[in-house]
C-alpha positions as CSV (number, residue, x, y, z in Angstrom):
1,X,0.0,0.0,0.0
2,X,1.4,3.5,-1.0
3,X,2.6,5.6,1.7
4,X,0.0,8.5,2.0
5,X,1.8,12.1,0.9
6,X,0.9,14.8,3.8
7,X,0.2,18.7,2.7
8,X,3.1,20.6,3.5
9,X,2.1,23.2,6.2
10,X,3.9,27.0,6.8
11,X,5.9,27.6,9.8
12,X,9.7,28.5,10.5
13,X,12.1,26.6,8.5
14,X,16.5,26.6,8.5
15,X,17.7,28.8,5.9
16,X,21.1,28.3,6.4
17,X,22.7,26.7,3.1
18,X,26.2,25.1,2.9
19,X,28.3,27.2,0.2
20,X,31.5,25.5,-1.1
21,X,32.5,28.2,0.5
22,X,24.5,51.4,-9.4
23,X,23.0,47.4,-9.9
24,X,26.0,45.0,-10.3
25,X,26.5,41.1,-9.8
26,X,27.0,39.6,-7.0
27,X,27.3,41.6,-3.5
28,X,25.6,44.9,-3.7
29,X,26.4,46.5,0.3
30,X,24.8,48.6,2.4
31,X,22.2,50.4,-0.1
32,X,19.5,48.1,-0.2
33,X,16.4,48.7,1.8
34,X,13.1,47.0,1.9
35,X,10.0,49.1,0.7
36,X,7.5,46.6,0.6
37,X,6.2,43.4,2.0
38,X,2.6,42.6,1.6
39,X,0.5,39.9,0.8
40,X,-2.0,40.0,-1.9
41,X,-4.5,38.2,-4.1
42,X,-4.2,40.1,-7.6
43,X,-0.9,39.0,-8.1
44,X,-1.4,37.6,-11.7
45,X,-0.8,39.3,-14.5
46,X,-1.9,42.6,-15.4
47,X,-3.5,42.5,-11.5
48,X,-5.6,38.8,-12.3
49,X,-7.0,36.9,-9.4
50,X,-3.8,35.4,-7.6
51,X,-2.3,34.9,-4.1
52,X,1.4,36.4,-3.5
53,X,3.5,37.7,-1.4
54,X,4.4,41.4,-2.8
55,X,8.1,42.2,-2.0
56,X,10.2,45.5,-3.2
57,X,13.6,46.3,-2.6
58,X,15.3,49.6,-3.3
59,X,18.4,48.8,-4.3
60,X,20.5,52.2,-4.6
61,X,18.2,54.1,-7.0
62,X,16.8,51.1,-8.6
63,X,13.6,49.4,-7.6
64,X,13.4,45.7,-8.0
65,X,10.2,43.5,-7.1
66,X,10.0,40.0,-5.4
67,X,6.9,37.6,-5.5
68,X,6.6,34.3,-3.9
69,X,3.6,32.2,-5.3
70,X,2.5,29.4,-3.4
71,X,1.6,26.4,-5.2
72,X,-2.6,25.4,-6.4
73,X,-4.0,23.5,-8.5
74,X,-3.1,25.4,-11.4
75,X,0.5,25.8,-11.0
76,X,2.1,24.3,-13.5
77,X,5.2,21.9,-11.6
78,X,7.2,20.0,-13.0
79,X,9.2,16.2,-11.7
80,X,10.7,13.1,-13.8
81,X,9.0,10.3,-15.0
82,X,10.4,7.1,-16.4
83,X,13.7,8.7,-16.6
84,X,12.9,12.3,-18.3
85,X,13.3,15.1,-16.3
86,X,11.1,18.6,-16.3
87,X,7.8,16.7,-17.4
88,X,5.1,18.5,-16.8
89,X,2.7,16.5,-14.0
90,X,-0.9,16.2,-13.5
91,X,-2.5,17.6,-10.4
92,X,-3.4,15.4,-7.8
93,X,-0.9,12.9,-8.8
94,X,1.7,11.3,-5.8
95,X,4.4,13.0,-8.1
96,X,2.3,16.6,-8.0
97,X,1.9,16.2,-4.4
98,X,5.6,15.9,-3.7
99,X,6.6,18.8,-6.1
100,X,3.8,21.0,-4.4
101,X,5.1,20.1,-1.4
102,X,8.9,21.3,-2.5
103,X,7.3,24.6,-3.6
104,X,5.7,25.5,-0.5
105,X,8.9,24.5,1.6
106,X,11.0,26.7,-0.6
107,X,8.5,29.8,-1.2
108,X,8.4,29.2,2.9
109,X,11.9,29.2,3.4
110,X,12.5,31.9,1.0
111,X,10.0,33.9,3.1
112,X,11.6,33.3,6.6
113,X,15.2,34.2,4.5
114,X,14.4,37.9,4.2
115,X,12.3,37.6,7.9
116,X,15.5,37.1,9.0
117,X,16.9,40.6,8.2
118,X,14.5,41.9,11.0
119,X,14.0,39.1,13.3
120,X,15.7,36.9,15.7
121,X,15.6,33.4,15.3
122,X,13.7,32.9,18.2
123,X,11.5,35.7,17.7
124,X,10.3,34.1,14.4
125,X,10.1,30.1,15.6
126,X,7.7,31.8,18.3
127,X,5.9,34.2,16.0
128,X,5.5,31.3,13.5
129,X,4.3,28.7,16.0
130,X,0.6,29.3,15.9
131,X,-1.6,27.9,13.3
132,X,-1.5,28.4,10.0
133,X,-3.7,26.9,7.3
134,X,-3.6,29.2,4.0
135,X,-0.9,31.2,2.8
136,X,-2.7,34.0,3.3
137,X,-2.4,33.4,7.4
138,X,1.4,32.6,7.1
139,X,1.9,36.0,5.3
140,X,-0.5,37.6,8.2
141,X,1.6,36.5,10.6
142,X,5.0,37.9,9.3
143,X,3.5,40.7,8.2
144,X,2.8,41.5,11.7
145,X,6.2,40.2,13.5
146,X,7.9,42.3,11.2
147,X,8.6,46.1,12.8
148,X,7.0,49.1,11.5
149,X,10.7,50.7,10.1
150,X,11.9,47.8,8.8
151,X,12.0,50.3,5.1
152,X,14.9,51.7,7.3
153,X,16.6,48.5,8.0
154,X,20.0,48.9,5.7
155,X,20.9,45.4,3.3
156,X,23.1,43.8,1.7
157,X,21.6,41.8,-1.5
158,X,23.1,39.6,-4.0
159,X,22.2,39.5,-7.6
160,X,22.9,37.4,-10.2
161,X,22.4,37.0,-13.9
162,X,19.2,35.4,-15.7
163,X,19.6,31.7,-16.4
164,X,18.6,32.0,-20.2
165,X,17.2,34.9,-22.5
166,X,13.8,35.3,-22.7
167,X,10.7,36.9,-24.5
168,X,12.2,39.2,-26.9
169,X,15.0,40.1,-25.2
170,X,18.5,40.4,-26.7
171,X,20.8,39.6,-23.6
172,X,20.3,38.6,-19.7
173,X,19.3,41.0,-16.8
174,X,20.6,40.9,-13.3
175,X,18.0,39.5,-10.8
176,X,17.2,38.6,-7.0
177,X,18.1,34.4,-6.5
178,X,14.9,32.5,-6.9
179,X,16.8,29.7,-5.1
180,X,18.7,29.4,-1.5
181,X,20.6,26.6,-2.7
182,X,23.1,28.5,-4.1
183,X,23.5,30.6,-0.9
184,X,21.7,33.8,0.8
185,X,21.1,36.5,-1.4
186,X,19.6,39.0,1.6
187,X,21.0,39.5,5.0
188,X,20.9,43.1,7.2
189,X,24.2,44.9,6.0
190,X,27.5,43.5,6.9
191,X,29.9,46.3,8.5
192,X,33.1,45.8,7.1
193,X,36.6,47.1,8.4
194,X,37.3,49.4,5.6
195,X,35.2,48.2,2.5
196,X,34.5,44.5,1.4
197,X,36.7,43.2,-2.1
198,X,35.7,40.5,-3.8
199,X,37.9,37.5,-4.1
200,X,38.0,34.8,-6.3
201,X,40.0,31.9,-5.9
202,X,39.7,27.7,-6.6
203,X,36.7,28.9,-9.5
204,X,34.7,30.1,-6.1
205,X,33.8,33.7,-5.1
206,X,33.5,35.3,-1.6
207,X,34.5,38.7,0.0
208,X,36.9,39.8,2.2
209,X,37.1,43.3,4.4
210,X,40.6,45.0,4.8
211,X,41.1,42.7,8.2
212,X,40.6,39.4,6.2
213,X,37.0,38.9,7.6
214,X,34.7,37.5,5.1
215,X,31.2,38.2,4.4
216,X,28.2,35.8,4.4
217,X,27.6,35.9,0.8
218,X,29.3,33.3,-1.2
219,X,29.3,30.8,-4.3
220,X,30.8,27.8,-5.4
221,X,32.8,26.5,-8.2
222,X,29.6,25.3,-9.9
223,X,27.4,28.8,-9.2
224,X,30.3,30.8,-11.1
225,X,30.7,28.4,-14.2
226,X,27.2,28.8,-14.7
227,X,24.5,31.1,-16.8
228,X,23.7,32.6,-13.2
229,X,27.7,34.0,-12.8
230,X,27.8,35.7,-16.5
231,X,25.8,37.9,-18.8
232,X,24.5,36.1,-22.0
233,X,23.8,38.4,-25.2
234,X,22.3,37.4,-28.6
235,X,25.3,37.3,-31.1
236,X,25.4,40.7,-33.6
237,X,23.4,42.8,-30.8
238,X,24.6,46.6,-30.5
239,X,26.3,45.7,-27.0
240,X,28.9,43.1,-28.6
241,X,30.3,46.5,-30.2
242,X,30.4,48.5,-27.1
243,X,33.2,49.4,-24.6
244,X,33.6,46.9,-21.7
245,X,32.6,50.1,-19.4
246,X,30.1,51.3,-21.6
247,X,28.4,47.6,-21.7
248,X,28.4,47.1,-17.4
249,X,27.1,50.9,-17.2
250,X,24.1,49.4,-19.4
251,X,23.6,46.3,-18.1
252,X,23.8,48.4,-13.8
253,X,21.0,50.5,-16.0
254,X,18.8,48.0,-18.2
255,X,18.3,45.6,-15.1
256,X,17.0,48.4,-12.8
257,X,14.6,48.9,-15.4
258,X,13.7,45.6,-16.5
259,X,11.1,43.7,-14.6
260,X,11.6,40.8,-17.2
261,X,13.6,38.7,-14.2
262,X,10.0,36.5,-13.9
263,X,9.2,38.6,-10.5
């Protein structure tokens, strides 16, 4: 007899992730501020019917959005079967089950990530020990634990590059980690001892202050080898002919603009 699949619930989760150790990628420091953090149910396009958590970030002068969806019966997930990987599954399906189930652990750790900026630990296992059924309650509930100034709360955020191009775009854009895997992308700003330089050694990136102490942000060998580490542009586009400065000053630019980054 088949081992029956429980729904996933809400509730505090471990972010912590094991790393192999104007807009730009990787660590942005110090000028990133939280603006928003509300739920809503017209998150769909164009303001359709649709449960989300609204998140903004003002990151220098640029404005970037954040929305965690959780999973229903119309999201469209995805799991292997008979060896393939990415198929589409059918709702209500054992496999659909487990994928929703991933989903709502990682839009709920994702959640508790950025709580974590303006809470304590303990102040959000507590905070997130009552009951929950809906999304809707779990974003109640942080929406209240969070403090009224958190807008004034100073950040550090880490952006990376677009896994592929899409729509009729002709080259990547930087965007806020849809993933902890990788590592944190938000955490309340890191004081350095003079300023924080990047370092990349072994294929891996991290950052150092002037007294050798290193910052939480960091990736792997695997993270920098990949479409999220580097820009991708369509061959023959008008930024191939471009100055290497002229090119980063447009990409800092473009990405603060774009809200192609599927968010």
């Amino acid at each position: 007899m088949a081992e029956e699949i429980k729904k996933a619930g809400y509730g505090y989760v471990d972010d912590n992730v094991a790393v192999g150790s104007s807009l730009k990628f990787g660590g942005n420091f110090g000028r990133t501020y939280m603006t928003k953090f509300e739920y809503t149910d017209k998150a769909g396009k164009n303001g359709a019917a649709m449960e989300g958590l609204d998140i903004a970030f003002k990151i220098g002068g640029a404005e970037k959005s954040y929305r965690l969806f959780p999973p229903t019966k119309d999201s469209k997930l995805f799991g292997s079967e008979k060896g393939k990987e990415g198929v589409a599954l059918e709702f209500g399906t054992d496999e659909w089950k487990k994928a929703a189930n991933e989903a709502t652990t990682d839009v709920n750790m994702r959640a508790v990530h950025i709580a974590k900026c303006f809470l304590t630990k303990d102040e959000l296992e507590k905070g997130l020990s009552v009951e929950m059924k809906t999304f809707k309650d779990f974003c109640a509930v942080l929406m209240k634990l969070l403090p009224k100034n958190f807008s004034e709360q100073k950040l550090d955020i880490f952006l990376q590059w677009q896994w592929k191009i899409s729509g009729d775009n002709t080259k990547t854009f930087l965007e806020i980690p849809s993933k902890l895997k990788y590592g944190k992308f938000l955490v309340k700003a890191e004081e350095p001892v003079g300023e924080w330089h990047e370092e990349r050694k072994d294929g891996e990136l991290h950052y150092k202050d002037d007294a050798n102490n290193y910052h939480t942000f960091g990736r792997n060998s695997w993270f920098m080898e990949s479409n999220y580490a580097t820009q991708q542009k369509e061959a023959g586009s008008a930024e191939d002919t471009m100055s290497s400065a002229t090119t980063n000053q447009s990409a800092t630019t473009e990405a603060a603009e774009s809200d192609n980054s599927g968010w």
